[in-house]
DRENGU-945694 format. One line per field, with one value per residue (C-alpha): residue number from 1; residue in one letter; chain; x, y, z. Coordinates in Angstrom, 1 decimal. Layout:
N
lovex = NUM/...
tikol = a/...
vogu = A/...
x = X/...
y = Y/...
z = Z/...
***
This chain:
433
lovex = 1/2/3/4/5/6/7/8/9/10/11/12/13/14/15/16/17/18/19/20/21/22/23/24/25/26/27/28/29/30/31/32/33/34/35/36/37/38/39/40/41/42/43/44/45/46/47/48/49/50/51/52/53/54/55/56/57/58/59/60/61/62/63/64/65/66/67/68/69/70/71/72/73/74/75/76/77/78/79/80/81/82/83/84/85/86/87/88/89/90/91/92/93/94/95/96/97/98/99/100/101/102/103/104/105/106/107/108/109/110/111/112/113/114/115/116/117/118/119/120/121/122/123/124/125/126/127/128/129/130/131/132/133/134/135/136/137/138/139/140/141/142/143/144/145/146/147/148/149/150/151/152/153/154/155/156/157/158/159/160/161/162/163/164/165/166/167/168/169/170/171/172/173/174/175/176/177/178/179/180/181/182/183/184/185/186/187/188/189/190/191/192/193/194/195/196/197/198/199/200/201/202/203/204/205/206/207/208/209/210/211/212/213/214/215/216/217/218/219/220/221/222/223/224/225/226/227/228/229/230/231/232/233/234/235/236/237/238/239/240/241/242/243/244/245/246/247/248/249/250/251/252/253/254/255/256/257/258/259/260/261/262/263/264/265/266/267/268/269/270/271/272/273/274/275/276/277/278/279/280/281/282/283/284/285/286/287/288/289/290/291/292/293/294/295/296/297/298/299/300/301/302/303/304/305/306/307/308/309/310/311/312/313/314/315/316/317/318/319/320/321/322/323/324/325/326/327/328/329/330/331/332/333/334/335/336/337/338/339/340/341/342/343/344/345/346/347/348/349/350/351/352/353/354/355/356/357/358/359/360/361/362/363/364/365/366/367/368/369/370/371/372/373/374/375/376/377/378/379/380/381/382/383/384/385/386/387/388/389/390/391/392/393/394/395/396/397/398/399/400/401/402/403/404/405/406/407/408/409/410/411/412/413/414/415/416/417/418/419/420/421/422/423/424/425/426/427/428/429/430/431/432/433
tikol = x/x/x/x/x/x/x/x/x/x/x/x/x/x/x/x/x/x/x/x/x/x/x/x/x/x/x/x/x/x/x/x/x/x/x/x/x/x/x/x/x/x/x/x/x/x/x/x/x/x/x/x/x/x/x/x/x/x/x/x/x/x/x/x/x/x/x/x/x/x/x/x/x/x/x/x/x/x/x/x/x/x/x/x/x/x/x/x/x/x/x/x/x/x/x/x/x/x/x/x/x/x/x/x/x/x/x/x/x/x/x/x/x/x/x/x/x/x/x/x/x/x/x/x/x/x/x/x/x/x/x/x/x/x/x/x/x/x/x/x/x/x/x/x/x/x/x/x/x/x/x/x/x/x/x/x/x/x/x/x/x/x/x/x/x/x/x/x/x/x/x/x/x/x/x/x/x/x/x/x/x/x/x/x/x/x/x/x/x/x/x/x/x/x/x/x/x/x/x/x/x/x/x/x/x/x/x/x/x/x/x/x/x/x/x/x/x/x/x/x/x/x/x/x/x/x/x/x/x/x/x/x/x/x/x/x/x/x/x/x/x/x/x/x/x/x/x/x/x/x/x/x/x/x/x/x/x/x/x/x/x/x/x/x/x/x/x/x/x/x/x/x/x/x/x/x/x/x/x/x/x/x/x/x/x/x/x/x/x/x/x/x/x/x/x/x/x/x/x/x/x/x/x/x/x/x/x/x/x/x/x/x/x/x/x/x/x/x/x/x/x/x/x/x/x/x/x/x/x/x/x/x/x/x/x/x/x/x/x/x/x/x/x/x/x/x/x/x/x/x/x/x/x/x/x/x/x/x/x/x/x/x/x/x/x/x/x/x/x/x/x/x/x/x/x/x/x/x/x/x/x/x/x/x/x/x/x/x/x/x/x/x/x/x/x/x/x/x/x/x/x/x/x/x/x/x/x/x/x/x/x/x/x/x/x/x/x/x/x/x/x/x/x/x/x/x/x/x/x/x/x/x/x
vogu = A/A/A/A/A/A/A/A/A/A/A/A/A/A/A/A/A/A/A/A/A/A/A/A/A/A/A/A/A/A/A/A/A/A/A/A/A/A/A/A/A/A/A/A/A/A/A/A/A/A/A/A/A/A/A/A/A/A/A/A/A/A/A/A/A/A/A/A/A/A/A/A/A/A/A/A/A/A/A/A/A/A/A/A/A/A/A/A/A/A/A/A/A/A/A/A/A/A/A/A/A/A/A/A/A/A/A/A/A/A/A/A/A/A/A/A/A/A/A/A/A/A/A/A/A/A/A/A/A/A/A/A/A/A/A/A/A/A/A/A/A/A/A/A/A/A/A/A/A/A/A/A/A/A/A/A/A/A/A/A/A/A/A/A/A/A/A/A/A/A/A/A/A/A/A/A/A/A/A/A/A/A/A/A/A/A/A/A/A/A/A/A/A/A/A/A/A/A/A/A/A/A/A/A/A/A/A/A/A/A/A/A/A/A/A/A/A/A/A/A/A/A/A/A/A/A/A/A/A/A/A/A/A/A/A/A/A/A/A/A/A/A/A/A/A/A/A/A/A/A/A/A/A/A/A/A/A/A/A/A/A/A/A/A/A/A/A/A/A/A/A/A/A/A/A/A/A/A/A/A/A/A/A/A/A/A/A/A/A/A/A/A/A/A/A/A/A/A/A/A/A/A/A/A/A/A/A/A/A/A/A/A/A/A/A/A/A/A/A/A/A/A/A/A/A/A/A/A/A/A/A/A/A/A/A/A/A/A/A/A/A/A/A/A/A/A/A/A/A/A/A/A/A/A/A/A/A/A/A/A/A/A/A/A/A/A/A/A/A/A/A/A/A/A/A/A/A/A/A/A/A/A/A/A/A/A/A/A/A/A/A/A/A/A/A/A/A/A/A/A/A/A/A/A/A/A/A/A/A/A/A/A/A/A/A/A/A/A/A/A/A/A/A/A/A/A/A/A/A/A/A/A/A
x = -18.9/-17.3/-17.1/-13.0/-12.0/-9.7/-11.2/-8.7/-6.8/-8.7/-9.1/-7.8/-4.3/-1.9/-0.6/2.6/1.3/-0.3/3.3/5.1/2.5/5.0/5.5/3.9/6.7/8.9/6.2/5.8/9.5/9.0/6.7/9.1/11.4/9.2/7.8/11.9/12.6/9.3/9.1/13.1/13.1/10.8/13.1/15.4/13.7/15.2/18.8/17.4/16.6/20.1/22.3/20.6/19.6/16.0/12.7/10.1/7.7/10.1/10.9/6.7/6.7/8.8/6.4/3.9/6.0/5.9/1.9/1.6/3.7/1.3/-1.5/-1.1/0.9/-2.1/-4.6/-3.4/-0.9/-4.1/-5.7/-2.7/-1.5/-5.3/-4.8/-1.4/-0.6/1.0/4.9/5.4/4.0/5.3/8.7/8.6/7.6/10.6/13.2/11.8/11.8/15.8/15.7/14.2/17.4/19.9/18.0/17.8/21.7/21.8/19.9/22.0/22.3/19.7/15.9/15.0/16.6/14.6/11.5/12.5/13.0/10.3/8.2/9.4/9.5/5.5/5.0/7.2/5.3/1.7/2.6/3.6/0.7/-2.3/-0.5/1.0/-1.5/-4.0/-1.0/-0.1/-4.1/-4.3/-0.9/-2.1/-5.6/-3.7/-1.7/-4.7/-7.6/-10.6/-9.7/-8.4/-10.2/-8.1/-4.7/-3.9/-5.0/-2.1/0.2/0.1/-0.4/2.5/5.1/4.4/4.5/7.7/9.5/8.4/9.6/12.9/13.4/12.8/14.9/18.1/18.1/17.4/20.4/22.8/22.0/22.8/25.7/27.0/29.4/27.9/24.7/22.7/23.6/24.7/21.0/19.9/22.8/21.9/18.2/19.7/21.6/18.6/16.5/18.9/17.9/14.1/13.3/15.1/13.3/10.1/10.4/10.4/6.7/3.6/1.7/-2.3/-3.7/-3.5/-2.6/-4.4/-4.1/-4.2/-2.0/-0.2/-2.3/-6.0/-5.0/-4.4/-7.1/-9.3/-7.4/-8.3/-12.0/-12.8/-10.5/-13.6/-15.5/-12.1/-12.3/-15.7/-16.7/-19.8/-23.4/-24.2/-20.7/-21.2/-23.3/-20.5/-17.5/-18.8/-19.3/-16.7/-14.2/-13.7/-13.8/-11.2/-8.8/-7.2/-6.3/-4.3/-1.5/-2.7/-1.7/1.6/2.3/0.9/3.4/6.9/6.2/5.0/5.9/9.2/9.5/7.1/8.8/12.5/14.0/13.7/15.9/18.6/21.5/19.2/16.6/17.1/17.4/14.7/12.2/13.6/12.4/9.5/8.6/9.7/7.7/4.5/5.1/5.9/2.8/1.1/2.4/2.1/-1.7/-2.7/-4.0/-6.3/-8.2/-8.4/-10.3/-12.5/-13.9/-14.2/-16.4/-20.3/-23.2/-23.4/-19.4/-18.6/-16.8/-16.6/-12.8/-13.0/-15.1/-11.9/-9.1/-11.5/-11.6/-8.1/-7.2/-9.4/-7.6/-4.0/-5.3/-6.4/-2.5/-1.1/-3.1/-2.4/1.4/1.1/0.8/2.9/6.0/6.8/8.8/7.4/3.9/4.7/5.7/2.8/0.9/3.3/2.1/-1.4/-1.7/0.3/-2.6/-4.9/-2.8/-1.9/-6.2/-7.3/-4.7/-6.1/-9.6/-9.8/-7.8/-10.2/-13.4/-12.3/-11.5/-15.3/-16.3/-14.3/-14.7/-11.6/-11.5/-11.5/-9.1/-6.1/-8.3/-10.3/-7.1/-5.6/-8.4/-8.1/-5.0/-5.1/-7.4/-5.3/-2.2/-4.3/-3.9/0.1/-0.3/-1.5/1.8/2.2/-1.3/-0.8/3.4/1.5/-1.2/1.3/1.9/-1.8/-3.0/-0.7/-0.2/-2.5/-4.8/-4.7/-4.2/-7.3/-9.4/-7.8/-9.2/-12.5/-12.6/-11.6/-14.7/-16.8/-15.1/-15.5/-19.8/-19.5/-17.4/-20.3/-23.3/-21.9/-21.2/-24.6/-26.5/-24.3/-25.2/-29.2/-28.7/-27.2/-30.1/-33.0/-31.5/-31.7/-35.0/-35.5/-34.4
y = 22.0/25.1/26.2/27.1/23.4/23.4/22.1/20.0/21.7/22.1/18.9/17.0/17.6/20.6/20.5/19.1/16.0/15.4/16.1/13.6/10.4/8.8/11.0/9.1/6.7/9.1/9.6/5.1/5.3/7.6/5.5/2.3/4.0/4.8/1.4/0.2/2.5/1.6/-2.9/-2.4/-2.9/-5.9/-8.8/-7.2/-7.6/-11.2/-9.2/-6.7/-9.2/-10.8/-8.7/-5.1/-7.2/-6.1/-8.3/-9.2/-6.8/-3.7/-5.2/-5.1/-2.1/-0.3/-1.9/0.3/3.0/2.9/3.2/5.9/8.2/6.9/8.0/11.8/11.0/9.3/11.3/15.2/14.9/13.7/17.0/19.2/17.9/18.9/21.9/23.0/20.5/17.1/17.7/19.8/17.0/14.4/15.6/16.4/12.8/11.3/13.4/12.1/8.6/9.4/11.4/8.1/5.7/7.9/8.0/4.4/3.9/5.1/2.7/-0.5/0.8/2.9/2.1/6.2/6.3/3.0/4.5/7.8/6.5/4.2/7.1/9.1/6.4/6.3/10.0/9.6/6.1/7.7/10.4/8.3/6.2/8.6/11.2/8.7/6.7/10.2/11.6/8.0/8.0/11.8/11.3/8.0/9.4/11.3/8.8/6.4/8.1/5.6/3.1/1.0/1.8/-0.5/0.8/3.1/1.5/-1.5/0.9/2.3/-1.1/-2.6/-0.1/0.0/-3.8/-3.8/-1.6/-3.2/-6.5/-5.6/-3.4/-6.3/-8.6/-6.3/-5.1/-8.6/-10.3/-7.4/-7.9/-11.6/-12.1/-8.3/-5.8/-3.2/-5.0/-2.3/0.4/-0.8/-1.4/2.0/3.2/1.7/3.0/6.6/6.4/4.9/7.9/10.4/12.0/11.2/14.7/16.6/14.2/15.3/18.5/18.1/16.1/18.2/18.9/18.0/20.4/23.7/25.6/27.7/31.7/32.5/32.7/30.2/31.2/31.2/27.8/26.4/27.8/26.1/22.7/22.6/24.0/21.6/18.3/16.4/17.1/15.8/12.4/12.1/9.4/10.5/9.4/7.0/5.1/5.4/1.4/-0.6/1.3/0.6/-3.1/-4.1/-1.9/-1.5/-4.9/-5.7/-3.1/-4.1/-7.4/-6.2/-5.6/-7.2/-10.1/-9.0/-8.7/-11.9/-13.7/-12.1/-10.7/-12.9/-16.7/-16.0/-15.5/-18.3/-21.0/-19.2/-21.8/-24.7/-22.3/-21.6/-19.5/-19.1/-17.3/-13.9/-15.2/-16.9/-13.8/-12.1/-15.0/-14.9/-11.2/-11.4/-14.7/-12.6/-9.7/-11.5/-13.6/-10.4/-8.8/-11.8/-11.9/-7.9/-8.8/-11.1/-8.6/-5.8/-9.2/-10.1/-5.8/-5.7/-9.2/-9.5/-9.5/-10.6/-11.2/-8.0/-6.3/-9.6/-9.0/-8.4/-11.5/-13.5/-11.7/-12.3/-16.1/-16.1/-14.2/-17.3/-19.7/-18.2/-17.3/-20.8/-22.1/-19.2/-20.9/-24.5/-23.3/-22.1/-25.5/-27.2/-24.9/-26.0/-23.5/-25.0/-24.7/-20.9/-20.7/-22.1/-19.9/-16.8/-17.6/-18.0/-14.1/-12.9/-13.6/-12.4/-9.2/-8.6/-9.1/-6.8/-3.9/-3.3/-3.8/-1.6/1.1/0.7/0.6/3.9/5.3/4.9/6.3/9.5/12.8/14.9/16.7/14.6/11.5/11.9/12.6/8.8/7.2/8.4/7.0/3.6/2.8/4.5/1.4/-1.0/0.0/-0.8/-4.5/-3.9/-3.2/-7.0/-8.2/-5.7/-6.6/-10.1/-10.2/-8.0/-10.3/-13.3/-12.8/-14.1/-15.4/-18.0/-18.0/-20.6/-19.3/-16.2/-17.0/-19.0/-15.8/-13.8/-16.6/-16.5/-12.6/-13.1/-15.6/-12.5/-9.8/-12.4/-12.7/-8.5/-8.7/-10.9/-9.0/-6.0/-8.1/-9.2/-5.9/-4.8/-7.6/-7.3/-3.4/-4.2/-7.1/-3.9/-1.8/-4.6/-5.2/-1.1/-1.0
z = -0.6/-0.8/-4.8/-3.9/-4.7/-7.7/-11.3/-13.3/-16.0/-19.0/-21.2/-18.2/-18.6/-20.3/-23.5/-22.1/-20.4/-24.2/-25.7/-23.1/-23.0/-21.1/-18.2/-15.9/-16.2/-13.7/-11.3/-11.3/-10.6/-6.9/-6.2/-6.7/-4.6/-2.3/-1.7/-2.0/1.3/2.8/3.0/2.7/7.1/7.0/6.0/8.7/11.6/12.6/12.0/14.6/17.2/16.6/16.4/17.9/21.0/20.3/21.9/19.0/20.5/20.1/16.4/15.6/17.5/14.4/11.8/14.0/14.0/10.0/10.1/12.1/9.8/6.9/8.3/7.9/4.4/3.1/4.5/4.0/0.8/-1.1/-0.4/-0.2/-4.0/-4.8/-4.2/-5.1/-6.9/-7.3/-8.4/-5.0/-2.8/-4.4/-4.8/-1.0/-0.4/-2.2/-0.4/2.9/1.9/1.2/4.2/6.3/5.1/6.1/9.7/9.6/9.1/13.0/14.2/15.0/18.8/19.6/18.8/18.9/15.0/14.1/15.2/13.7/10.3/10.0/11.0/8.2/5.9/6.6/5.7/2.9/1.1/2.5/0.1/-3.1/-2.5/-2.6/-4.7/-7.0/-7.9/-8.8/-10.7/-12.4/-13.7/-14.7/-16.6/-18.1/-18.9/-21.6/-22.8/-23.4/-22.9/-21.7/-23.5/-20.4/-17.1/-15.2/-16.8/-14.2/-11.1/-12.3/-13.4/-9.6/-7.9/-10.1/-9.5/-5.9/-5.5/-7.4/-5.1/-2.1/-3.0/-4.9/-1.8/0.8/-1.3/-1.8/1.7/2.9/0.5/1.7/5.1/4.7/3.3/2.6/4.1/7.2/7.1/9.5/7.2/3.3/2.4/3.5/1.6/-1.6/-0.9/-0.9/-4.2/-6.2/-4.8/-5.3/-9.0/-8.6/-7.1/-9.9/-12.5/-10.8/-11.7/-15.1/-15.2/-16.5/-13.6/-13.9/-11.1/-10.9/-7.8/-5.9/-6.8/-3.5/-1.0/1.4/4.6/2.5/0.9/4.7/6.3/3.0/3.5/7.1/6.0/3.4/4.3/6.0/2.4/0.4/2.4/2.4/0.6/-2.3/-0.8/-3.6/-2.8/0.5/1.0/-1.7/0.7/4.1/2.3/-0.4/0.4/4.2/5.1/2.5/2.7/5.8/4.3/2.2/4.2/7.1/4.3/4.1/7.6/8.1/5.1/6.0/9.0/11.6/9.7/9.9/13.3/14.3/12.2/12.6/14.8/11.8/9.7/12.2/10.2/7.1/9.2/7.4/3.7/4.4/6.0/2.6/0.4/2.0/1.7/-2.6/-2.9/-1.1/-2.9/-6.6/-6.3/-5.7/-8.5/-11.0/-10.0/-10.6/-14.0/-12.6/-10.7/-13.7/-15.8/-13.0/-12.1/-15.8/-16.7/-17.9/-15.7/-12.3/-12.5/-12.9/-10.2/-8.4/-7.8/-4.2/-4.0/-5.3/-2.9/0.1/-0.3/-1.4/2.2/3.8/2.8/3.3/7.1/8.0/6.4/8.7/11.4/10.7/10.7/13.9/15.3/12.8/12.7/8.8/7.2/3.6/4.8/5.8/1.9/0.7/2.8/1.8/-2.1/-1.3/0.8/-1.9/-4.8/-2.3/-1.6/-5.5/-6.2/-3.3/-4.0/-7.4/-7.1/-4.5/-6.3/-9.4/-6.8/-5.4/-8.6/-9.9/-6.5/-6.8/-9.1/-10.3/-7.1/-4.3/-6.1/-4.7/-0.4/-1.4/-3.0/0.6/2.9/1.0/1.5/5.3/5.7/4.0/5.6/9.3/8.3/9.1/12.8/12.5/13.7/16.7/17.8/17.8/19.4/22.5/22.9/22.8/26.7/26.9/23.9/22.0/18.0/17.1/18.6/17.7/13.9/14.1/15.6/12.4/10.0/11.8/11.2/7.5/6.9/8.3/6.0/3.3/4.1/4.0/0.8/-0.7/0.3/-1.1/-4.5/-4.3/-3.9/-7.2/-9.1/-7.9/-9.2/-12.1/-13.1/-12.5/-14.7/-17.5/-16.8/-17.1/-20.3
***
């Protein structure tokens, strides 16, 4: 790798970051924002086929929308903010996600500002992910030092999960019994986001920018980006077997809990249909929230438990798949809660153990490119619910639901391997010493 790539500031962070400990605070907050704008639109999608006249397809088809702007926010801010810096990207990032709501307040007539905004809302929440969470754990690291591994990774996975359930259930209360409902929960959106950018500014930054020039520092970002997301050889076996086959879950959980169960049970709930999609997006996301320190306690425990967390949030994902696909059949709106809770712990355990796996698998300069291609792969998972309403034509839901428990069982034996090889590592180098 080319000996260009920018070092950390010395000591890990400037003298400023060490006189404001609590700096990362405002960086947490554009990421809360963030995830507000971006699972704001989910709850809404039974108001879109209502009262926008659109088919459930074209509804999934914005959730698709929404991943294909992550893509290149995930995977080139991470680079980008490792090179000139984080506050630029970041601040960038949190004006689009503004940017995206005021697009979206278009969009009760015309798909093309639906798509739009979703599309930019993707950029924008790509970018607070993978630069947020590197800039959250540089800031942190000199608030606490190493005292707390995990500190960082649920500082990150809180704050994010925070704003996309107090996003989903504001926009979703509004849209129910509130005024303008296509356009007053984009509107708040846009007033909570409004100062973030300027607050930005005023963060220590923790890398330094390139000397050079605008034109070198592109034509070394497009030299050197395979090498940023590359993920380091001895990593490379625990990835391709912890991490990969969980990450899609966790959002593929999400989509599963308040994106398609609504819709499939929505005819039991008649009129309550969209206070109901909103409960269960906060119940998913809540659960998810409430179970984070679960998964910091489980990567952290003795012997062959340790770093067992994905184990955990695998079976957990089981279990809420095979209640997705009971539901199917059953059409119970309480059973679609029950299984809402249940991918919720799974969600809130994968999220973090996967941020804290890839944080052990990536040095200072490539954080922010691995962080990226982590949560490019859990962010797949959300294309769940497009994939399955086009198949519906052919396939139908129970059956389909069943396939997607069948497929979690199969991540789940991966998952397990991988925890096995770890714990079989770990037992020779006892018997080293």
């Amino acid at each position: 790798m080319s000996d260009t790539r920018q070092a950390p500031l010395p000591s890990a962070l400037p003298a400023s970051a060490l006189s404001r400990p609590h700096a990362w605070r405002t960086v947490a907050a554009a990421m809360f924002v963030c995830g507000w704008g971006g699972n704001q639109f989910t709850p809404l999608l039974l108001m879109y086929r209502r009262l926008g006249g659109y088919s459930a397809l074209s509804v999934d088809a914005f959730l698709g929308a929404y991943v294909v702007g992550l893509v290149p926010g995930l995977l080139l801010a991470g680079p980008v903010s490792d090179r000139r810096g984080r506050r630029p990207v970041l601040v960038a990032g949190t004006v689009a996600s503004a940017a995206a709501s005021v697009v979206l307040c278009f969009g009760g007539h015309s798909p093309w500002p639906l798509y739009g905004g979703r599309l930019l809302t993707g950029i924008a929440v790509g970018i607070a992910m993978a630069v947020g969470s590197a800039w959250v754990k540089e800031l942190s690291a000199g608030e606490d030092g190493a005292a707390d591994s995990g500190l960082a990774a649920r500082r990150a996975a809180l704050c994010q999960t925070a704003g996309f359930g107090l996003g989903a259930g504001v926009a979703g209360l509004l849209a129910q019994w509130g005024p303008w409902p296509m356009v007053t929960p984009y509107v708040v959106h846009v007033l909570l986001t409004a100062a973030l950018p300027v607050l930005l500014l005023k963060v220590p930054e923790t890398r330094r920018p390139a000397p050079d020039g605008p034109a070198a520092s592109v034509r070394e970002l497009l030299a050197t980006l395979v090498d940023d997301l590359r993920v380091p050889a001895p990593a490379r076996r625990r990835f391709r077997l912890v991490v990969l086959p969980m990450a899609p879950w966790v959002f593929g959980a999400a989509g599963l809990a308040y994106a398609v169960m609504p819709q499939l049970v929505g005819s039991r709930v008649e009129n309550w249909g969209l206070a109901y999609a909103t409960g269960l997006t906060v119940l998913t996301l809540g659960t998810g929230a409430a179970v984070q320190p679960l998964a910091k306690r489980q990567h952290a425990g003795a012997g062959a438990a340790k770093g067992r967390a994905p184990v955990a949030a695998m079976a957990v994902m089981v279990l809420g798949a095979a209640l997705c696909a009971a539901d199917a059949v059953l059409l119970s709106p309480w059973l679609a809660v029950a299984a809402a809770a249940v991918l919720g712990a799974g969600y809130g355990i994968a999220v973090v153990s996967g941020l804290l796996e890839i944080q052990r698998m990536a040095g200072p300069d490539d954080l922010a490119g691995l962080t990226g291609v982590y949560y490019t792969f859990a962010y797949a998972g959300f294309l769940l619910p497009t994939v399955l309403a086009a198949l519906s034509g052919w396939l139908p839901y129970p059956l389909m639901l069943a396939l997607v428990a069948v497929t979690a069982v199969a991540c789940l034996a991966l998952v397990l391997t991988g925890a096995r090889d770890r714990a079989s590592a770990a037992g020779r180098q006892r018997q080293a010493v």
